[in-house]
C-alpha positions in Angstrom: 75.4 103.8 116.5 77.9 106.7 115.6 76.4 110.4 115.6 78.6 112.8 114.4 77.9 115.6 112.9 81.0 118.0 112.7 83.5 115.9 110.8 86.8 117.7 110.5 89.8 117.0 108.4 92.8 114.8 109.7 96.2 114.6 107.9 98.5 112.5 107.6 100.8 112.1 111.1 104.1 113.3 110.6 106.5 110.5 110.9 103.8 107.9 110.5 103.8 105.2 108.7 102.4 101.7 109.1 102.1 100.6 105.7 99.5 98.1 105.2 96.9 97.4 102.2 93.5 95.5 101.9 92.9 92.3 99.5 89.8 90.3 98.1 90.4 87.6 96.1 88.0 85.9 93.9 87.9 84.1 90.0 84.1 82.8 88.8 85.3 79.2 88.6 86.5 76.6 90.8 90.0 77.6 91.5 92.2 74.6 90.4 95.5 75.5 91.3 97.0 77.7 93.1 98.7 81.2 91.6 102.0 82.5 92.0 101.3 85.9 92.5 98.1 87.8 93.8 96.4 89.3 91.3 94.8 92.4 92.0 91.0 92.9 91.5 90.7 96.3 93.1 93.3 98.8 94.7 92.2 101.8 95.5 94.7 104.5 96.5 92.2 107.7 96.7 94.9 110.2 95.8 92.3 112.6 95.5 90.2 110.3 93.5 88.5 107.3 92.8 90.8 105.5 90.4 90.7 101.8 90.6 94.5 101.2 89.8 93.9 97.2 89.4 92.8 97.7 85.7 90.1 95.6 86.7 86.4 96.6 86.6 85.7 97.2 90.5 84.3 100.6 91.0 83.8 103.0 94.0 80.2 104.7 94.1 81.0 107.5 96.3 77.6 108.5 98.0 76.3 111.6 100.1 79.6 113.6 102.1 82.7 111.2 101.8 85.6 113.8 100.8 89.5 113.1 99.7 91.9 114.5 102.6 95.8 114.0 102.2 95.7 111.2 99.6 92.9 109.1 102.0 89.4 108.6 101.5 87.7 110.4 104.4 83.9 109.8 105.9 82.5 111.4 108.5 80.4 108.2 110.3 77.1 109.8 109.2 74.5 106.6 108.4 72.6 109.5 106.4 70.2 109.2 103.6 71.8 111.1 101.1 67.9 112.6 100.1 66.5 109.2 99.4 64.5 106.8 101.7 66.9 104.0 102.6 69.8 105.4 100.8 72.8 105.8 102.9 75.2 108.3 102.3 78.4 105.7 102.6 81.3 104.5 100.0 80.2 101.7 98.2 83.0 99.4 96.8 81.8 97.1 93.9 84.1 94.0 93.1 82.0 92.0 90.5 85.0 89.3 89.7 85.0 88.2 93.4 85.1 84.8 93.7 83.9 83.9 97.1 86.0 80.6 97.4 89.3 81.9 97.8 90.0 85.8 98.8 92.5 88.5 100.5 90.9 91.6 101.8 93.3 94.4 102.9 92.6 97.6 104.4 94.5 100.8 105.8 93.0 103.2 107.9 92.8 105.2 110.8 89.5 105.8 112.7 88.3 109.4 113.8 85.9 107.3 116.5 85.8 104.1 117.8 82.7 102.5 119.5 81.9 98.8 120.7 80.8 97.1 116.8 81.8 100.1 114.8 82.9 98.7 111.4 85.8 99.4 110.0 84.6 97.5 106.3 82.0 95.0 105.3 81.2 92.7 103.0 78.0 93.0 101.3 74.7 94.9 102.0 71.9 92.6 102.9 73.7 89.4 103.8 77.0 90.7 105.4 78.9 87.6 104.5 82.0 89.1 105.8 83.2 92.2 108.4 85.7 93.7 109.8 84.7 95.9 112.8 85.3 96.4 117.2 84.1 93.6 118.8 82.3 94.1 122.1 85.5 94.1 124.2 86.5 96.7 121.5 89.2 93.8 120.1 89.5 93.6 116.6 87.0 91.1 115.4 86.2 89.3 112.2 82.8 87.9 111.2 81.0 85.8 108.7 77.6 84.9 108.0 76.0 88.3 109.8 77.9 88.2 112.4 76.9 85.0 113.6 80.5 83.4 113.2 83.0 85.7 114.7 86.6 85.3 115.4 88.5 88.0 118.2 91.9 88.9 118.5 93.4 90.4 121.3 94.3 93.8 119.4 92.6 97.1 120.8 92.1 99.5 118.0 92.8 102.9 119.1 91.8 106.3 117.8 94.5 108.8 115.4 96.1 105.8 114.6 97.1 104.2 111.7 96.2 100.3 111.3 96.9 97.8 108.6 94.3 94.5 108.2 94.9 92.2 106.1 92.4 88.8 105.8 92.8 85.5 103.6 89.6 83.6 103.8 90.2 79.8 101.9 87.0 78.0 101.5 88.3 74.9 99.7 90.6 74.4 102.8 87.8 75.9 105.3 90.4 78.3 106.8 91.0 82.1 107.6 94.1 84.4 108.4 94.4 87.8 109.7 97.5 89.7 110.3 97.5 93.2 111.5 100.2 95.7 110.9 102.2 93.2 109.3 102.3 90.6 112.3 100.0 87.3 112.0 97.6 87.1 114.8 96.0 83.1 113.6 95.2 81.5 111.5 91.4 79.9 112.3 89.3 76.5 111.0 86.1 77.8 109.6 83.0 75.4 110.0 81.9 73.1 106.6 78.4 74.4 106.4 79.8 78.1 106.3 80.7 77.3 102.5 77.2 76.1 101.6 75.2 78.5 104.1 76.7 81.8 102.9 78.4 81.4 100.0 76.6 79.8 97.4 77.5 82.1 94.1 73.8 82.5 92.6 72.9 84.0 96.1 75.9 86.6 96.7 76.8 87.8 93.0 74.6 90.9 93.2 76.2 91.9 96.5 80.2 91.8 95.7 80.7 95.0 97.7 82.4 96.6 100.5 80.6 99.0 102.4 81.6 101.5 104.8 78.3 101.5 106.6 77.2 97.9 108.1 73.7 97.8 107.2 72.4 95.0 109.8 72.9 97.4 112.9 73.6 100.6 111.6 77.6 101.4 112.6 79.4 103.1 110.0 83.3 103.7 109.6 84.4 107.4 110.7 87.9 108.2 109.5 90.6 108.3 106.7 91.1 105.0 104.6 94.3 105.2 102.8 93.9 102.2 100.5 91.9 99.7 100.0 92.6 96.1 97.5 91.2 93.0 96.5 93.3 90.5 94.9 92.4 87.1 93.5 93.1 83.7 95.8 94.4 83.4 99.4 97.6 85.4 99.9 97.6 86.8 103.3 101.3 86.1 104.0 102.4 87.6 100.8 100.4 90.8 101.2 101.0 91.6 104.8 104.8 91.5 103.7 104.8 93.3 100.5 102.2 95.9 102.2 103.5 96.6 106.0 105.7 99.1 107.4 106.4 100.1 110.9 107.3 103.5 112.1 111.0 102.4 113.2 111.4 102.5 109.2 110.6 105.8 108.6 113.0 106.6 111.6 115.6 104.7 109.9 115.1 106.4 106.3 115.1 109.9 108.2 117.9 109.6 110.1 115.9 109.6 113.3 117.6 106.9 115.6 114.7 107.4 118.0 116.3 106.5 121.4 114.0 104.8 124.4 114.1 106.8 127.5 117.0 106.8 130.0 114.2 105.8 132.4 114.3 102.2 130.7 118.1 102.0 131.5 117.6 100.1 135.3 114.8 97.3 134.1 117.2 97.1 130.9 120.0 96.6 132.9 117.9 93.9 134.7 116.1 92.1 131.6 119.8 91.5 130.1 121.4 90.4 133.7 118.3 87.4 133.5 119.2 86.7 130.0 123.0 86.1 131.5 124.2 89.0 129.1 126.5 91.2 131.2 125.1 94.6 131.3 127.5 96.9 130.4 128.9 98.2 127.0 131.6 95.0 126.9 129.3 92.5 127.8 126.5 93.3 125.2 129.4 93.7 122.2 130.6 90.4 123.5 127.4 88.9 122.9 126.9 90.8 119.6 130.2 89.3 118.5 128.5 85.7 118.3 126.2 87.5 116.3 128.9 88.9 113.1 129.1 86.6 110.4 132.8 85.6 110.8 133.6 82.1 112.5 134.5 82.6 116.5 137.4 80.9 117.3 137.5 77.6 119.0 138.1 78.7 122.4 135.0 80.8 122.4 133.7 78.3 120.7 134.5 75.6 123.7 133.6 78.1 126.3 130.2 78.5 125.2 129.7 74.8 124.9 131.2 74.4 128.2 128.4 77.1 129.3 125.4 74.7 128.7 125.8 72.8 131.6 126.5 76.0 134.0 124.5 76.0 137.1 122.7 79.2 136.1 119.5 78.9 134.1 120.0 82.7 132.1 123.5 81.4 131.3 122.7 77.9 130.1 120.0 80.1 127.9 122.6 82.2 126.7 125.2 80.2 125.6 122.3 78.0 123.8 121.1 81.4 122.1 125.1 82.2 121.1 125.7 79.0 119.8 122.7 78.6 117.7 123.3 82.0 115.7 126.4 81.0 114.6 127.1 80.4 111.4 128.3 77.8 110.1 126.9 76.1 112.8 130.0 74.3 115.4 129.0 71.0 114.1 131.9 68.9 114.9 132.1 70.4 118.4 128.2 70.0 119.2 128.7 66.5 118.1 131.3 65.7 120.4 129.2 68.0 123.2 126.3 65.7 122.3 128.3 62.6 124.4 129.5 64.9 127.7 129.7 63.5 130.4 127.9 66.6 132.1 124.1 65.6 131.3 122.5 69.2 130.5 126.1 70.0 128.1 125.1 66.5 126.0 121.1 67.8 126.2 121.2 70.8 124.4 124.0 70.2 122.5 122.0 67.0 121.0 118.6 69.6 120.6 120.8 72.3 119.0 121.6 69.7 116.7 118.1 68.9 116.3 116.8 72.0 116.6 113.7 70.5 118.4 113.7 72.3 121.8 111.3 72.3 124.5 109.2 75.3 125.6 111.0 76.2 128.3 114.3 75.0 127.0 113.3 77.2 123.4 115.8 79.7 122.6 114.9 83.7 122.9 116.2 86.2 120.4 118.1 88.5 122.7 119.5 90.7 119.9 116.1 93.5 120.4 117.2 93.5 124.1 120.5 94.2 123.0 120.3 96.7 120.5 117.7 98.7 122.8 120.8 98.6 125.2 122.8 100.5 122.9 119.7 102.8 121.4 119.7 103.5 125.4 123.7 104.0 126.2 124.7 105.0 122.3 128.6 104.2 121.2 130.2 104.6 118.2 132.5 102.3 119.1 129.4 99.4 118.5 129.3 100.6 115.0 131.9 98.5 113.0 130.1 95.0 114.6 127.0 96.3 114.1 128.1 97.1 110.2 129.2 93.3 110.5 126.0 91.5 111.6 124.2 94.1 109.1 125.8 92.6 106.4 124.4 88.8 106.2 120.9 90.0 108.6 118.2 88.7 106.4 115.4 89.5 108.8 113.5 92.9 107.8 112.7 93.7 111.5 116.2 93.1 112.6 117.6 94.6 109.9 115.5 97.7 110.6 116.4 97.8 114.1 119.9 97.6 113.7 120.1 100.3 110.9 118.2 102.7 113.4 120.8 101.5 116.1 123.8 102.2 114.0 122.4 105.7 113.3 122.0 106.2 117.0 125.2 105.1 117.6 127.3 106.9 114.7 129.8 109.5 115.3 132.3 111.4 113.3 134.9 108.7 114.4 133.4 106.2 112.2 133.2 108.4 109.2 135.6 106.1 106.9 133.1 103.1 108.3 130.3 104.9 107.2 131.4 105.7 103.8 132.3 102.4 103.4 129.2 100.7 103.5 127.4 103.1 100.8 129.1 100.6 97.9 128.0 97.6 99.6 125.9 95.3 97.7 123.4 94.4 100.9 120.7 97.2 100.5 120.0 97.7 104.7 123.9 98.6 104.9 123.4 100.7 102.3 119.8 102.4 103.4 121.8 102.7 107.0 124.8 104.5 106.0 123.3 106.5 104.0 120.8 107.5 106.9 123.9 107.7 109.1 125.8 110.0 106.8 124.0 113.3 107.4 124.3 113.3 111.1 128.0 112.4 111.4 128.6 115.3 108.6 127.5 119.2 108.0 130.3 119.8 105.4 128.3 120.3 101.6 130.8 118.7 99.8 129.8 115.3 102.0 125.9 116.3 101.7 126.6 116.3 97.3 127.8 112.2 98.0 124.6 111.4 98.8 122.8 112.4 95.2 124.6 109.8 94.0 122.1 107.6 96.0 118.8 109.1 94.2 119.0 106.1 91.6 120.1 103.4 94.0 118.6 100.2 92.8 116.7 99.4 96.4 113.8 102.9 96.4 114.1 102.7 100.4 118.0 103.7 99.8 116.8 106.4 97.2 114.4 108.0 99.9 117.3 107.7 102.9 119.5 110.1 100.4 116.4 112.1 99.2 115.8 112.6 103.6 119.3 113.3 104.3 118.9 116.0 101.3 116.2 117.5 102.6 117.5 120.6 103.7 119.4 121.2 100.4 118.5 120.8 96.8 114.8 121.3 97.7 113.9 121.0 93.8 116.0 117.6 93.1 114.8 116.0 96.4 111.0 117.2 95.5 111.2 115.8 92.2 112.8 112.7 93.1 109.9 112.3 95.6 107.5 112.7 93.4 108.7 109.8 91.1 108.6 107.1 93.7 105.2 108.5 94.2 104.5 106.5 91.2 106.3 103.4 92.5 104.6 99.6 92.8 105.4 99.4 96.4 103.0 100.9 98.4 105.6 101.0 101.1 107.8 103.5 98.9 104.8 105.5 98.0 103.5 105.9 101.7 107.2 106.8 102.9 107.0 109.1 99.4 104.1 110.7 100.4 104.8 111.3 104.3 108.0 112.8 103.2 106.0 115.3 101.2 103.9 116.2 103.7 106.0 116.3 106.1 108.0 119.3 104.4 105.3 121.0 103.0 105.9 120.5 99.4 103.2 118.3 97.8 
């Protein structure tokens, strides 16, 4: 059981931000279709306060010594009895339009302490339908039914960090999902008689609550909870994508480019070698060019096709990796590869036409190793390619990763590059040049360019110009700042807010 009796404040990391919220669903009848859109029942922001912003009627009792620190709820782990016998002193969130058949719970927080069982949040008082806590091994676990169903993933929580956990339970399909920081970890069957044992609605609607404390064994949550949500039906997938963020977009928006070490260079070097990318400058922008938008031409076209029947396995895989991202896809010629004489050449060019590949024939996304390469060995001279495969990227964590490589990579001989990709109508070449801009520039009349960003359409691109700003026009970049505060997204407001923080002018 936690004992700790000296709680002391903890901000907000600089730089931080892992964006993730917390859901519930639930609707007082059967739910005969599904929604298009979650519905919020509670969100909880604790900006200083306890304002549900749902519109709904959840409520937060606040009990005993919970405090607001740096727009997050804060407890100290205390059980406590707040004066009363059998009263504890913990956060109490009331959700009386729950519907038990079909929720999303999502939660943000970052834990002061962490123990074998601590909870992180619980569902209900007495019959702790539902949890979220540290399993024994000190994995994140999830539980139903007092802890007597319980599901473990293989993420260890850690202390001063920020974590995101998001949970759709489905009890007309007998299923639950649980993504953390954004990334799915499973999706599990839950047992028929779970429905009928623990959620029969004349037993559970006095206890449609969230506790802090876990009142079967006594852990309590000790830490800052930055929001918390509950939105009506099963929409894990659409919440841990509206809600997440990862700290390499905060270093985009800033114009961080963080860089791995110089250390990572020889295993690098090694990792791309197995993947039959040459590792040099040349031989990563040659396999970059497979990945630009614009049609190879047919001799490159023939030599990669001629490269799936090579007697090494990493370049079989890499020519099988090249060919598949292009786009449009060499259909004529992988139909004409499909009858080669050489076996393996007709193999995979019949499964690229398939696309049903085998596990160990299943095609690796080498662009990460690539782009580390550069993060690693920074030249501007990658910049106009990677400009190119920005343009058409419709992955957010590619498109994240090759922003923050471009600003690594930027110099004042792509200037004229740069520039041009603040009018382009894809918002991540936009958000990057703009986050680019500032570090290839010190003039003011270049730093003024970038106001013109503060109403861009996409708020990610309004907070890149508001960063690169940051030095200058305190008062318009404050201002600005405190507008997106105000913004639907929680990842705008979190980036808003660390901003803020991070400068000292909240």
């Amino acid at each position: 059981m936690n004992n700790h009796s000296n709680p002391k404040a903890i901000g907000f990391p600089k730089k931080c931000i892992m964006a993730l919220a917390l859901l519930l669903v639930c609707d007082c009848t059967p739910r005969l279709a599904a929604q298009d859109s979650p519905k919020a029942l509670a969100q909880f922001r604790f900006d200083g306060n306890a304002i549900d912003h749902s519109g709904g009627n959840s409520r937060l009792f606040l009990k005993g010594r919970p405090a607001f620190q740096n727009g997050a709820l804060y407890h100290d782990g205390e059980y406590g009895k707040d004066g009363k016998e059998n009263e504890p002193g913990c956060p109490i969130i009331h959700t009386p339009a729950l519907n038990f058949q079909a929720f999303t719970v999502a939660i943000r927080f970052k834990a002061e302490s962490i123990e074998p069982s601590d909870n992180i949040i619980t569902g209900g008082r007495y019959l702790r339908w539902f949890s979220m806590r540290t399993g024994k091994s000190g994995f994140l676990s999830v539980t139903f039914d007092n802890q007597e169903l319980e599901y473990n993933f293989p993420v260890t929580l850690e202390t001063d960090r920020w974590y995101s956990i998001v949970c759709g339970v489905d009890l007309e399909n007998m299923y639950v999902k649980t993504f953390v920081n954004g990334k799915r970890l499973s999706q599990h069957q839950l047992p028929e008689g779970l429905r009928q044992k623990m959620f029969a609605e004349k037993e559970l609607r006095p206890v449609k609550n969230w506790c802090l404390a876990n009142y079967s064994n006594g852990y309590v949550f000790h830490g800052l909870i930055d929001e918390f949500a509950v939105f009506d039906g099963e929409f894990a997938d659409i919440i841990a994508a509206d809600y997440h963020s990862d700290p390499a977009l905060l270093d985009l928006i800033t114009g961080v480019g963080k860089q791995p070490s110089l250390r990572r260079i020889d295993r690098l070097k090694s990792d791309l070698l197995s993947e039959g990318i040459e590792a040099t400058f040349d031989g990563v922008m040659q396999y970059l060019d497979s990945r630009k938008p614009n049609v190879p031409s047919k001799q490159i076209i023939a030599t990669l096709i001629r490269q799936l029947g090579d007697s090494r396995y990493a370049k079989r895989q890499s020519a099988t990796i090249r060919l598949q991202n292009l786009d449009p896809p060499p259909l004529l010629e992988l139909n004409q590869a499909s009858q080669d004489s050489n076996p393996e050449v007709a193999r995979r060019a019949r499964m690229l036409l398939s696309g049903n590949f085998g596990d160990s024939d299943r095609p690796v996304d080498l662009l990460p190793l690539a782009l580390e390469y550069l993060k690693v060995m920074p030249n501007p001279d990658a910049v106009p390619g990677l400009l190119e495969i920005l343009t058409t990227c419709d992955d957010k964590e590619n498109a994240i990763e090759i922003g923050s490589t471009i600003v690594s990579c930027a110099g004042p001989k792509n200037r004229q590059q740069i520039r041009n990709g603040f009018s382009h109508s894809n918002p991540w070449v936009r958000l990057a040049a703009v986050a680019a801009w500032s570090k290839i520039t010190d003039k003011k009349t270049d730093q003024v360019l970038l106001s013109e960003y503060l109403d861009d359409p996409n708020e990610l691109v309004q907070m890149a110009a508001i960063s690169s700003l940051m030095s200058k026009q305190t008062s318009e970049r404050k201002a600005a700042l405190l507008n997106l505060q105000s913004s639907p997204s929680f990842t705008t407001r979190f980036i808003a807010q660390s901003l803020l923080e991070d400068t000292g002018t909240k």
